[in-house]
VEXDOLO-889701 format. One line per field, with one value per residue: residue number from 1; x, y, z of N, C-alpha, C in turn; chain. Coordinates in Angstrom, 3 decimals. Each point is the difference from the previous one (the first is absolute). Last residue first. Layout:
BEGIN
resi = c(NUM,...)
n.xx = c(X,...)
n.yy = c(Y,...)
n.zz = c(Z,...)
ca.xx = c(X,...)
ca.yy = c(Y,...)
ca.zz = c(Z,...)
c.xx = c(X,...)
c.yy = c(Y,...)
c.zz = c(Z,...)
chain = c(A,...)
END
This chain:
BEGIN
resi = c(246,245,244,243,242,241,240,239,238,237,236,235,234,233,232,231,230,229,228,227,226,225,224,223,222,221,220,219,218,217,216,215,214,213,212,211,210,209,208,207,206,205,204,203,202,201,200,199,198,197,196,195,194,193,192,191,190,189,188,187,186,185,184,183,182,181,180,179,178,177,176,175,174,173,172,171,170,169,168,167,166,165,164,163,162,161,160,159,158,157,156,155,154,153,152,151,150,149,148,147,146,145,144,143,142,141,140,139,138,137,136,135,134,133,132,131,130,129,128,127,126,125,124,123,122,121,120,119,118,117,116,115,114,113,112,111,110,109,108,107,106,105,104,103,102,101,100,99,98,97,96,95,94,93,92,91,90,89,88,87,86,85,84,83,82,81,80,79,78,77,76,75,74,73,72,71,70,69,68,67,66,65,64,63,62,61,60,59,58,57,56,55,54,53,52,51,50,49,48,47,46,45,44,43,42,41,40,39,38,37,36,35,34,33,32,31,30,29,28,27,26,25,24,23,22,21,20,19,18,17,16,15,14,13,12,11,10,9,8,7,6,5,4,3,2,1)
n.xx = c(18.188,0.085,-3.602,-0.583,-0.035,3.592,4.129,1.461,0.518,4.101,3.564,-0.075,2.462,5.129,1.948,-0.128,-1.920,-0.722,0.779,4.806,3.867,-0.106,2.365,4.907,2.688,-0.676,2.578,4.309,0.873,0.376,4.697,3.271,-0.303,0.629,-2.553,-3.361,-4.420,-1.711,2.803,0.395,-3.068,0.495,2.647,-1.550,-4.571,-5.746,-5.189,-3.208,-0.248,4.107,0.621,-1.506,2.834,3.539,-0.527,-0.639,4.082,1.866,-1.285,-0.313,-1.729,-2.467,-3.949,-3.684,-1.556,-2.814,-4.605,-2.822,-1.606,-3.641,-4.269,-2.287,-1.867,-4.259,-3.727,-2.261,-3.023,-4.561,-2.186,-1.755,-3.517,-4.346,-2.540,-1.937,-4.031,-4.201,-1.321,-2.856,-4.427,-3.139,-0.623,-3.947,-1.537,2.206,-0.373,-4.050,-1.085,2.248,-1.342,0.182,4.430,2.638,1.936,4.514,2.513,2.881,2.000,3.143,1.580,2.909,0.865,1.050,1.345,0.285,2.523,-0.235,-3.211,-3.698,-1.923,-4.126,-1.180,-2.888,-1.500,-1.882,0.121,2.291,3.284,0.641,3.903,1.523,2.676,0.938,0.135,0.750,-0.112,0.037,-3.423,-5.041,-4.985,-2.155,2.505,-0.376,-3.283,0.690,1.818,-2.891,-4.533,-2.197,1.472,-0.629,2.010,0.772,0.753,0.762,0.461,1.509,4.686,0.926,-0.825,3.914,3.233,0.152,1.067,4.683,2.011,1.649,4.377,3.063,1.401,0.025,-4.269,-0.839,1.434,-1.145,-0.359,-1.289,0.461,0.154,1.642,2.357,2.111,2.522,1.991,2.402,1.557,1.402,-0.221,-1.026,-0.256,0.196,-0.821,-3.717,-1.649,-3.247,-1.862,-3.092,-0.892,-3.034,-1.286,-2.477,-2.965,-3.483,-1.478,2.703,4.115,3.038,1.721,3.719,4.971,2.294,2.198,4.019,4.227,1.378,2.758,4.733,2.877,1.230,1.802,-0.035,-4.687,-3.809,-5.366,-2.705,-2.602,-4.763,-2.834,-0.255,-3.397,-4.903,-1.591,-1.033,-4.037,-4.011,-1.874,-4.136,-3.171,-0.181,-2.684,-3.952,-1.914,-0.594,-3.665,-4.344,-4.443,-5.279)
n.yy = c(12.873,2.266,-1.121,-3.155,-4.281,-1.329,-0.506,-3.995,-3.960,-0.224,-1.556,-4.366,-2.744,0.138,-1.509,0.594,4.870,4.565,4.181,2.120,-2.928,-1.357,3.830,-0.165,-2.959,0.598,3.236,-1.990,-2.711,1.925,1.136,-2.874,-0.718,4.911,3.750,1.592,-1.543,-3.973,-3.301,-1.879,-2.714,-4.190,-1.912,-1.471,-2.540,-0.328,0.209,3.547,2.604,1.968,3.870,3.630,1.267,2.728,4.800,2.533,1.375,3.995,4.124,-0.227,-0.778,1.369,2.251,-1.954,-2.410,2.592,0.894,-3.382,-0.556,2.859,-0.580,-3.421,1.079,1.897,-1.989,-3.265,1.882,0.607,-3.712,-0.704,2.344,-0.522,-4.135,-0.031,2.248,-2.754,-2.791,1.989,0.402,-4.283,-3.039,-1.730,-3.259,-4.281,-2.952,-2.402,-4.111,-3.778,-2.294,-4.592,-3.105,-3.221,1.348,3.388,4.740,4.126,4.026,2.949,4.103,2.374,3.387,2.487,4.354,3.724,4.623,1.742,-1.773,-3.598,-4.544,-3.341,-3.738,-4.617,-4.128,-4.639,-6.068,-4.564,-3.345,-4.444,-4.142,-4.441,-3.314,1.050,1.195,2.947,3.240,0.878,1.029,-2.212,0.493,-1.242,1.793,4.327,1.188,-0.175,3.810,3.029,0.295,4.063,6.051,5.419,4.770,5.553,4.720,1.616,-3.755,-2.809,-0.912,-2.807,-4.585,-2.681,-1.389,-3.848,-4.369,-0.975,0.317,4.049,1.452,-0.286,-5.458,-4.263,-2.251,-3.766,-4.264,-1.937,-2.463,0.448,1.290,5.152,4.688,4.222,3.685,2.138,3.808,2.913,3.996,2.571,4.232,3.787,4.637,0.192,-2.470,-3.504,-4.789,-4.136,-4.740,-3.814,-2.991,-2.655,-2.536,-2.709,-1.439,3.912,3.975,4.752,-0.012,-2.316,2.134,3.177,-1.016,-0.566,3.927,2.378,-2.389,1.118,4.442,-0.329,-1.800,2.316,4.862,4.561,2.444,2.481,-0.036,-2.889,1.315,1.006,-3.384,-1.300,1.955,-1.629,-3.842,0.817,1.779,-3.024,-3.663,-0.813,-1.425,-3.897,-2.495,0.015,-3.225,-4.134,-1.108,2.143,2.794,1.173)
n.zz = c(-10.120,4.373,3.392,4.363,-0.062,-3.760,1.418,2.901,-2.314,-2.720,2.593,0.509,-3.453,-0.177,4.796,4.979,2.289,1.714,-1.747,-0.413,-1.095,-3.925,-3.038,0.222,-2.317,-4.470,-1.770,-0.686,-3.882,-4.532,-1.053,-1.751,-4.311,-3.245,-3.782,-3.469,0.014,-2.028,1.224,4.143,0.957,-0.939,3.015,3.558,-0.573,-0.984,0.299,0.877,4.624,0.708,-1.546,2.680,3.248,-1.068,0.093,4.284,1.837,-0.792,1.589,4.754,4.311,3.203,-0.918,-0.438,3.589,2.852,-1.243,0.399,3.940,0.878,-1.009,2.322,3.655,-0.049,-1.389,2.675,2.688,-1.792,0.664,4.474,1.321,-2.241,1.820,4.760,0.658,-0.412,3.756,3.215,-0.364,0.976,4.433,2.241,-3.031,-0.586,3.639,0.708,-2.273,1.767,4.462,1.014,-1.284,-2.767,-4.234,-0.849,-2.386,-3.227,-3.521,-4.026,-3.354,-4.883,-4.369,-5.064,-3.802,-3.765,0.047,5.023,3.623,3.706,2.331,2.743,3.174,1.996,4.267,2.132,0.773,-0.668,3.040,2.018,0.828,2.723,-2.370,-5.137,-5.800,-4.783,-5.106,-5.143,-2.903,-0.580,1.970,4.143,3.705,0.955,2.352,4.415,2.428,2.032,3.448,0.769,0.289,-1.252,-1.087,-0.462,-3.702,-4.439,-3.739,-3.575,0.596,3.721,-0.471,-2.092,2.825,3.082,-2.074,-3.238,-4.335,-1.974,2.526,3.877,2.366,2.314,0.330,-3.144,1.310,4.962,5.253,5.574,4.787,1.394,0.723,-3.383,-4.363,-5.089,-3.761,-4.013,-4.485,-5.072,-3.643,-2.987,2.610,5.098,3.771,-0.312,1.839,2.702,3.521,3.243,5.076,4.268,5.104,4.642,4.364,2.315,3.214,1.170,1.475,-2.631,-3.568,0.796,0.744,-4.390,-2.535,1.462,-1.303,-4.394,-0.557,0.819,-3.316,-3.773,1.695,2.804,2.788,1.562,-1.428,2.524,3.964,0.409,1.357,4.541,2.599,-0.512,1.909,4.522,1.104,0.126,2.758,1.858,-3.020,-0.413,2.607,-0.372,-3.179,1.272,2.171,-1.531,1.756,-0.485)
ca.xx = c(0.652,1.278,-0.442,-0.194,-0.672,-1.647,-0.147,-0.223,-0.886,-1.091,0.218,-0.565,-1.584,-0.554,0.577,0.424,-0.066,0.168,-1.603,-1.016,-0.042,0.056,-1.949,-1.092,-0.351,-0.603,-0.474,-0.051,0.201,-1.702,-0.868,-0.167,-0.307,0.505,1.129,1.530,0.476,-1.375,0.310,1.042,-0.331,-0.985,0.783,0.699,0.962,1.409,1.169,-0.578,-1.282,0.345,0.281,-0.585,-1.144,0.295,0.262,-1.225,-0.710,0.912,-0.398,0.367,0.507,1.308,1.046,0.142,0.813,1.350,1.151,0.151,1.043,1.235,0.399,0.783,0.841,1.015,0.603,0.908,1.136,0.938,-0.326,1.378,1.088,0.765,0.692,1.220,1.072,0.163,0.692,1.601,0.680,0.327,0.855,0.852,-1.186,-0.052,0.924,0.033,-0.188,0.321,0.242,-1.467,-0.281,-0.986,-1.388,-0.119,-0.494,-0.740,-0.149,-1.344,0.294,-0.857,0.255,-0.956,0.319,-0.535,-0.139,0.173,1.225,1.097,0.613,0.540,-0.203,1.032,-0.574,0.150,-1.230,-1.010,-0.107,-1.143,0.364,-0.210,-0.567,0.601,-1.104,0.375,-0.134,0.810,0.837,1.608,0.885,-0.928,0.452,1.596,-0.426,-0.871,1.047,0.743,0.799,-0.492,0.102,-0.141,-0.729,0.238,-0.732,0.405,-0.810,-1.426,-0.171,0.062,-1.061,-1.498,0.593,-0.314,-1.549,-0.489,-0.482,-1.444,-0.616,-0.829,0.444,1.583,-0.005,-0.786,0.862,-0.814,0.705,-0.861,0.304,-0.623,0.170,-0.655,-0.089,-0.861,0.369,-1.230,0.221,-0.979,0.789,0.712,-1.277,0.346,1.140,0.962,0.240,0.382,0.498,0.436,0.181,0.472,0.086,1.045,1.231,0.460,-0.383,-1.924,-0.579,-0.070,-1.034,-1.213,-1.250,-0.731,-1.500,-1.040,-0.400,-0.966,-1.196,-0.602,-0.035,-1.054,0.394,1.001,0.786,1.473,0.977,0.667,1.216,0.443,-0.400,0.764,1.743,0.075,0.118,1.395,0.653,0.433,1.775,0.999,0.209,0.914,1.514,-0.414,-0.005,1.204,1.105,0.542,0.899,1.102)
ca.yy = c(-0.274,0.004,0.893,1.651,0.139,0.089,1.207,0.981,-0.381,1.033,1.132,0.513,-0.242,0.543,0.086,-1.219,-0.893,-0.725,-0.422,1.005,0.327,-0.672,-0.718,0.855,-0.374,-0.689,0.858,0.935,-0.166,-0.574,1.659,-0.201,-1.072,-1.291,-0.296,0.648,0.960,0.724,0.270,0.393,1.031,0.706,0.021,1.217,-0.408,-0.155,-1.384,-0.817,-0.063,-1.112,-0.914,-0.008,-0.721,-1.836,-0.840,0.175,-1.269,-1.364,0.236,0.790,-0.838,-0.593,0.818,0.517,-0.628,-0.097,0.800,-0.426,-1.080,0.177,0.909,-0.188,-1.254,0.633,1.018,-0.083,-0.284,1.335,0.274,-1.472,0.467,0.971,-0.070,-0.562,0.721,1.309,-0.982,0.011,1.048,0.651,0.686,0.393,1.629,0.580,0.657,1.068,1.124,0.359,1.467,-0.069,0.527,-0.217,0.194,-1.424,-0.341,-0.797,0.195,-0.771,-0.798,-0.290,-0.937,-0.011,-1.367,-0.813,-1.371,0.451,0.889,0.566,2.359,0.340,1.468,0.662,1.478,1.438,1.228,0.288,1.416,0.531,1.347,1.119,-0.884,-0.598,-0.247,-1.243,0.168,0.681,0.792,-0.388,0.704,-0.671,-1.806,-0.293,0.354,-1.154,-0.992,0.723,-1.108,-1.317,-1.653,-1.170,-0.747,-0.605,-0.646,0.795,0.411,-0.240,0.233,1.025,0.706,-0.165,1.358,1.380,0.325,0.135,-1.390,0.149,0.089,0.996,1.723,1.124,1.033,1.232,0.412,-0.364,0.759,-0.099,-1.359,-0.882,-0.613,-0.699,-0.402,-0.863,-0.626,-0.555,-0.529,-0.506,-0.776,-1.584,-0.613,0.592,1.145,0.603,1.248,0.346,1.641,0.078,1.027,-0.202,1.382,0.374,-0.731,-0.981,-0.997,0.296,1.071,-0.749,-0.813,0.211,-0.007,-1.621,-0.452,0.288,-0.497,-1.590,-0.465,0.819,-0.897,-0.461,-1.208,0.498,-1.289,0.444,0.681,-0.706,-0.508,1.303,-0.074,-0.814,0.983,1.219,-0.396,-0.788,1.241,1.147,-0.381,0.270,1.464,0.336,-0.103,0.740,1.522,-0.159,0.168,-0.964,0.256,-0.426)
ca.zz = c(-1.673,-0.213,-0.866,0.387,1.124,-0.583,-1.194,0.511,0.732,-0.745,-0.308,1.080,0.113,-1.273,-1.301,0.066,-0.764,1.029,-0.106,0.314,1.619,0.915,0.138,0.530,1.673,0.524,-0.194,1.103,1.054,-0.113,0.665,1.530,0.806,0.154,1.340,-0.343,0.486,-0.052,-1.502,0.134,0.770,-0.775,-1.205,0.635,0.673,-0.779,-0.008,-1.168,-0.412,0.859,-0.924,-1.471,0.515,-0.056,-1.880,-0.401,0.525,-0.973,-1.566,-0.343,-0.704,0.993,0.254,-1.375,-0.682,0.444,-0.259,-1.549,0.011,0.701,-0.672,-1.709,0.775,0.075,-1.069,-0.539,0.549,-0.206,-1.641,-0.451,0.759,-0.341,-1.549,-0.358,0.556,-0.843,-0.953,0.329,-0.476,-1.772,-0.689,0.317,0.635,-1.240,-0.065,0.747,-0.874,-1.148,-0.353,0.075,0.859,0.994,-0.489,0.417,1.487,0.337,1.084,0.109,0.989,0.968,0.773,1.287,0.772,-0.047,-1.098,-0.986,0.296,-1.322,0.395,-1.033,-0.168,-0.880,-0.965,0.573,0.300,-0.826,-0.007,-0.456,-1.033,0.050,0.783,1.206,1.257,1.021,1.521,1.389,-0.456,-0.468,-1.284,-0.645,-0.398,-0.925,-0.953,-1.106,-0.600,-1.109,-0.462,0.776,-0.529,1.276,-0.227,0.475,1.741,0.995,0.861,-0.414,-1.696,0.177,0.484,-0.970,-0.509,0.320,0.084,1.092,0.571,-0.386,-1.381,0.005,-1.253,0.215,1.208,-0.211,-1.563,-1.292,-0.750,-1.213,0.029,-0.060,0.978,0.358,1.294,0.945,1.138,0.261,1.385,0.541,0.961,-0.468,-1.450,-0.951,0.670,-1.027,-0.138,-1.203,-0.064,-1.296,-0.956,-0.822,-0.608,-0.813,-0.231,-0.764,0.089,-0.400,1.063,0.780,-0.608,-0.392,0.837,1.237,-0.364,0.710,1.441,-0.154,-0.346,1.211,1.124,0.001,-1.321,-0.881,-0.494,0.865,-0.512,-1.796,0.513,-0.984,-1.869,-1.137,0.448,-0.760,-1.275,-0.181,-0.513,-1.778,-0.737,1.069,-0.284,-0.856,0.639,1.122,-0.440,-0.677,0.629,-0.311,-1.129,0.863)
c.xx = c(-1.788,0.455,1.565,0.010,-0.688,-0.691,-1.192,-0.284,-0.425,-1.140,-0.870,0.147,-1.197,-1.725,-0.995,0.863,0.690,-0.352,-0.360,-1.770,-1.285,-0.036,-0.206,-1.598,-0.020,0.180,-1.142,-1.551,0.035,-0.255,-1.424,-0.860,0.109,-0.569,0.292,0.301,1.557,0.437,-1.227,-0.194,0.971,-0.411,-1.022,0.814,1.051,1.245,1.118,1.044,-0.190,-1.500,0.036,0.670,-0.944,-1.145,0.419,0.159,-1.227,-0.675,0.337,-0.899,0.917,0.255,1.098,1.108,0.225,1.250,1.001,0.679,0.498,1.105,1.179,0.397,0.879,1.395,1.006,0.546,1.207,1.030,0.647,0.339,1.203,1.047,0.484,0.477,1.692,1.080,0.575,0.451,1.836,0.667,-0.313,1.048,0.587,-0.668,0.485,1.687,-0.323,-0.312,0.319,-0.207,-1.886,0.006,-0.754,-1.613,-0.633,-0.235,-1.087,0.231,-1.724,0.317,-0.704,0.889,-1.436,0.168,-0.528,0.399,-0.258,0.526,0.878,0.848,0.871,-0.291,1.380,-0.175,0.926,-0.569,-0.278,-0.366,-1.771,-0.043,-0.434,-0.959,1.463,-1.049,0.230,0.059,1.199,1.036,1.336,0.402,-1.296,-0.284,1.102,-0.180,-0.717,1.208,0.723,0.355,-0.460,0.381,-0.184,-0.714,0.339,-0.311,0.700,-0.525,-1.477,0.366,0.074,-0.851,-1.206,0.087,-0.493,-1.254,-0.085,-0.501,-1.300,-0.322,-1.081,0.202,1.436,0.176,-0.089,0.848,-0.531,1.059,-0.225,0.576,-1.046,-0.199,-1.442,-0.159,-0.877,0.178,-1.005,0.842,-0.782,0.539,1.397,-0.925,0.065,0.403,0.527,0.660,0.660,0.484,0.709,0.113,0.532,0.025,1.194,0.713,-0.500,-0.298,-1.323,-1.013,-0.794,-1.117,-1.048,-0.572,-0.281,-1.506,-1.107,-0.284,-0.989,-1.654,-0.877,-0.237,-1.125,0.594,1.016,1.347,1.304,0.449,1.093,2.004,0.973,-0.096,1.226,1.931,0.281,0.238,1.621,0.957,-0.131,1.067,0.464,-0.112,0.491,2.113,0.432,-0.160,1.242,1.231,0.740,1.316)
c.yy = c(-0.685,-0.354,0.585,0.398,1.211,0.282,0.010,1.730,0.926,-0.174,0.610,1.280,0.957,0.043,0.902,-0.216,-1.030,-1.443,-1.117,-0.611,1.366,-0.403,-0.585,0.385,0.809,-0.978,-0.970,0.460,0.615,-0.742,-0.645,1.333,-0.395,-0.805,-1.489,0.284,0.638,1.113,1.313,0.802,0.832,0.895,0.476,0.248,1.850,0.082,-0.156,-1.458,-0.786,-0.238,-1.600,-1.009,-0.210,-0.514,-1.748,-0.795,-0.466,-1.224,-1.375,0.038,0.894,-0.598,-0.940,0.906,0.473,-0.818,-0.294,1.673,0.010,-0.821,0.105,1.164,0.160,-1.101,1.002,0.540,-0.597,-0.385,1.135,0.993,-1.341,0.644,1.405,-0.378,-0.849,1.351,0.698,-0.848,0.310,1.146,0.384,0.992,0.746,1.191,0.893,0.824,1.086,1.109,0.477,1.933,0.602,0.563,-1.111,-0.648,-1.437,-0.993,-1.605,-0.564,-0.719,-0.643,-0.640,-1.225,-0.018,-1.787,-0.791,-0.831,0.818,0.647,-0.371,1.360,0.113,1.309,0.257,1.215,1.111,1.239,0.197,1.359,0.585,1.316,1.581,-0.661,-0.589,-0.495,-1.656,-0.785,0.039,0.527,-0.155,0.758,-0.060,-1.501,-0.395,0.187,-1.503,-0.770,0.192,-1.332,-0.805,-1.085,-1.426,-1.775,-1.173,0.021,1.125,0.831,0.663,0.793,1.711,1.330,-0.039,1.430,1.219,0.381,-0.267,-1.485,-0.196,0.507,0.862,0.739,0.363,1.141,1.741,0.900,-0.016,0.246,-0.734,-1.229,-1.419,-1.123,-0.477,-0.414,-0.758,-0.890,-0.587,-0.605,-0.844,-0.415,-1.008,-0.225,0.917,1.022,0.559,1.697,0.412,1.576,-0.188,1.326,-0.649,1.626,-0.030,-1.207,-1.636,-1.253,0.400,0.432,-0.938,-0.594,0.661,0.134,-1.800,-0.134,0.960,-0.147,-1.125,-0.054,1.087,-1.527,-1.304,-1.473,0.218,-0.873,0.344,0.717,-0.704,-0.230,1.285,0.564,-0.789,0.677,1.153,-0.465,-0.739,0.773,1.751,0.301,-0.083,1.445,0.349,0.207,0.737,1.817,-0.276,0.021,-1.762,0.083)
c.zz = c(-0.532,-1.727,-1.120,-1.711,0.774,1.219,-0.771,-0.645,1.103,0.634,-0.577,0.063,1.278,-0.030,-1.221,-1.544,-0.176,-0.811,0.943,-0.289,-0.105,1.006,0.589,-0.729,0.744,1.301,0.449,0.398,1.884,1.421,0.026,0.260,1.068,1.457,0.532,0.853,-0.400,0.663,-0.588,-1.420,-0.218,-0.044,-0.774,-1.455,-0.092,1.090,-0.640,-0.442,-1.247,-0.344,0.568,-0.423,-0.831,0.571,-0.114,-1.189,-1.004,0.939,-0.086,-1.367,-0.705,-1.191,0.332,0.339,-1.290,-0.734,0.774,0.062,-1.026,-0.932,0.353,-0.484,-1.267,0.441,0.644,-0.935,-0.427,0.625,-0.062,-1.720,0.060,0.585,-1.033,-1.053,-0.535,0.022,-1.704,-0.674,0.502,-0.433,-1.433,-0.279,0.998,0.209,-1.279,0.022,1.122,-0.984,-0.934,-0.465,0.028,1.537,1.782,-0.437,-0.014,1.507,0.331,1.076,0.760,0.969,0.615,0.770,1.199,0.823,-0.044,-1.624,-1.864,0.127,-1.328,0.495,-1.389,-0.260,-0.676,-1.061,0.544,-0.189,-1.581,0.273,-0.293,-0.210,1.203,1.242,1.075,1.181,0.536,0.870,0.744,-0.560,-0.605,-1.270,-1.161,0.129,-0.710,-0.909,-0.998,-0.879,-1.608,-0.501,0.504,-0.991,0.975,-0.203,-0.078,0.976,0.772,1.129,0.145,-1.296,0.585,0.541,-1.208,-0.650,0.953,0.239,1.467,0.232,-0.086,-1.109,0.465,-0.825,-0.064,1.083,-0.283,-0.814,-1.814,-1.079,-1.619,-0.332,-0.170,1.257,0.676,1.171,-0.116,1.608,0.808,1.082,0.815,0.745,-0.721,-1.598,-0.548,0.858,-1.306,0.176,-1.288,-0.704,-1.380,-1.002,-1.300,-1.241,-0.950,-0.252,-1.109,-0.173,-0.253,0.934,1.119,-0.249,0.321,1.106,0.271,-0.876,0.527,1.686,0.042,-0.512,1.232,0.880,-0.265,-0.924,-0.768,-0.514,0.574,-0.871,-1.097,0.459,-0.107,-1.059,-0.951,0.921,-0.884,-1.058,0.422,0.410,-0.434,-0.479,1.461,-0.100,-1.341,0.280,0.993,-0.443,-0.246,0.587,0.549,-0.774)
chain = c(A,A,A,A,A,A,A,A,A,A,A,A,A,A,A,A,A,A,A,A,A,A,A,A,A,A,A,A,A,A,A,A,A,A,A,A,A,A,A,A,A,A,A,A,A,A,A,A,A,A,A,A,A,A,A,A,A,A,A,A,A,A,A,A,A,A,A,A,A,A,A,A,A,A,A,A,A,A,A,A,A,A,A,A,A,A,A,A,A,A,A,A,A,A,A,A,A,A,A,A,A,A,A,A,A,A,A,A,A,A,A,A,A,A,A,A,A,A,A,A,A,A,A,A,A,A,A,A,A,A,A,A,A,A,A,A,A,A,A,A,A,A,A,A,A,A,A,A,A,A,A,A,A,A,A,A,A,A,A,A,A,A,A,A,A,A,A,A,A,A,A,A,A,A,A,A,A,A,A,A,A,A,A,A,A,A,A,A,A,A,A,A,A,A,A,A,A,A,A,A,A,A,A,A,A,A,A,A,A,A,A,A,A,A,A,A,A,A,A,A,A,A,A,A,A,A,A,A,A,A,A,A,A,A,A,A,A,A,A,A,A,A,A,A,A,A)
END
C-alpha cells in the first residue's frame, strides 16, 4: 500500500524540482534563502540549516549561514571546524541521517537553547564539497512528532539532494558576482585604505604610510563606504571580508 504522506509528495515533485532549478535564476542572496524556504517547505520540512564556505578566489575565504530554526547555538554560527554540522560533513561524501540531532548538541553542551516546543531533531545533512578543498553543508530537518517523519526523509532524498547543490552553486555564483563587481567599483587607493582601515590604523596613519595628505585619506574612505554601502569603518572591513575583498 503506497503511503499517503509519500503518495502526496511525489504529487509536490515536479513543483519542487521547477523551485530547486528556479535558484539558479537568483540574482541575490535574499532571493535565494526565500526560494530555498520554499523549498524546504514543499518537501515537507520544518526547518533548514546552511553552512556555506567559499573560495572565490584561491586564498580567499567567504563564509554564509542561514537558517530558519528557532534553535540558537554558538557553534552553528561558524563554519569552522567547531561546528558539528560541518564536523560531520568533513567525514562523509553522502547524505547523512540524523536522529535526534539537535539532542544530541544539548546532551553535549555545546550551545543549543531548548525552546518551549523546539523538537525538530530528525533529518538529514547534505555534505558538498567544492573547490580548495572548502566543504559545506546543508541540513534539512523535520518535527519528530511528526508520525511521517522518516517517510518524509526517504521520500525527498533525492531532491533534497538536488537542493543542496543547486542553493550551494547559486550562491557561489551570487558571491562571485558581487565580490567582481565590488573589486572593480573600488578603486587602487581605496583598496589601500581599506587594508589598512582592517589593521586599525586611523586616517592620519594612513595619510602618512601613503604620502598623501589627510583630507585625500579622508575623501578616499568615504567613498569606500558609500560604495560598500557601509555605516562606519567597522562595517566597511566587515563588509570586505564578506565578499573576499581584503
Amino acid at each position: 500500500m503506497i503511503d499517503a504522506s509519500s503518495f502526496s509528495f511525489h504529487q509536490r515533485t515536479p513543483d519542487v524540482r521547477r523551485r530547486i532549478v528556479g535558484m539558479m535564476s537568483c540574482t541575490s542572496e535574499l532571493s535565494a534563502v526565500t526560494e530555498l524556504a520554499s523549498v524546504v517547505e514543499l518537501m515537507g520540512f520544518d526547518y533548514y540549516y546552511y553552512a556555506g564556505n567559499f573560495s572565490i578566489r584561491p586564498h580567499s575565504n567567504v563564509h554564509r549561514i542561514f537558517s530558519n530554526s528557532p534553535t540558537t547555538n554558538e557553534h552553528l554560527r561558524t563554519t569552522n571546524e567547531q561546528n558539528p554540522i560541518i564536523q560531520a560533513a568533513q567525514l562523509s561524501m553522502i547524505p547523512i541521517i540524523c536522529g535526534d540531532f539537535l539532542q544530541a548538541l544539548r546532551v553535549q553542551n555545546v550551545g543549543c537553547n531548548q525552546n518551549e516546543g523546539d523538537d525538530a531533531t530528525h533529518g538529514i545533512i547534505f555534505p558538498i564539497h567544492a573547490q580548495y578543498g572548502r566543504v559545506s553543508a546543508l541540513g534539512l530537518f523535520a518535527k519528530t512528532e511528526h508520525n511521517d517523519c522518516t517517510l518524509t526523509l526517504a521520500a525527498s532524498l533525492g531532491e533534497a539532494s538536488l537542493a543542496a547543490m543547486f542553493f550551494h552553486d547559486a550562491m557561489t555564483r551570487i558571491l562571485t558576482k558581487s565580490q567582481n563587481q565590488l573589486e572593480v567599483l573600488l578603486t587602487h587607493r581605496e583598496k589601500e585604505c581599506l587594508r589598512w582601515i582592517a589593521h586599525h590604523k586611523s586616517n592620519w596613519d594612513i595619510s602618512r604610510i601613503l604620502g598623501v595628505s589627510e583630507h585625500t585619506i579622508v575623501y578616499y574612505v568615504r567613498r569606500l563606504m558609500q560604495k560598500l554601502g557601509a555605516q562606519n569603518r567597522h562595517d566597511a572591513v566587515e563588509r570586505a571580508r564578506a565578499h573576499a575583498l581584503i
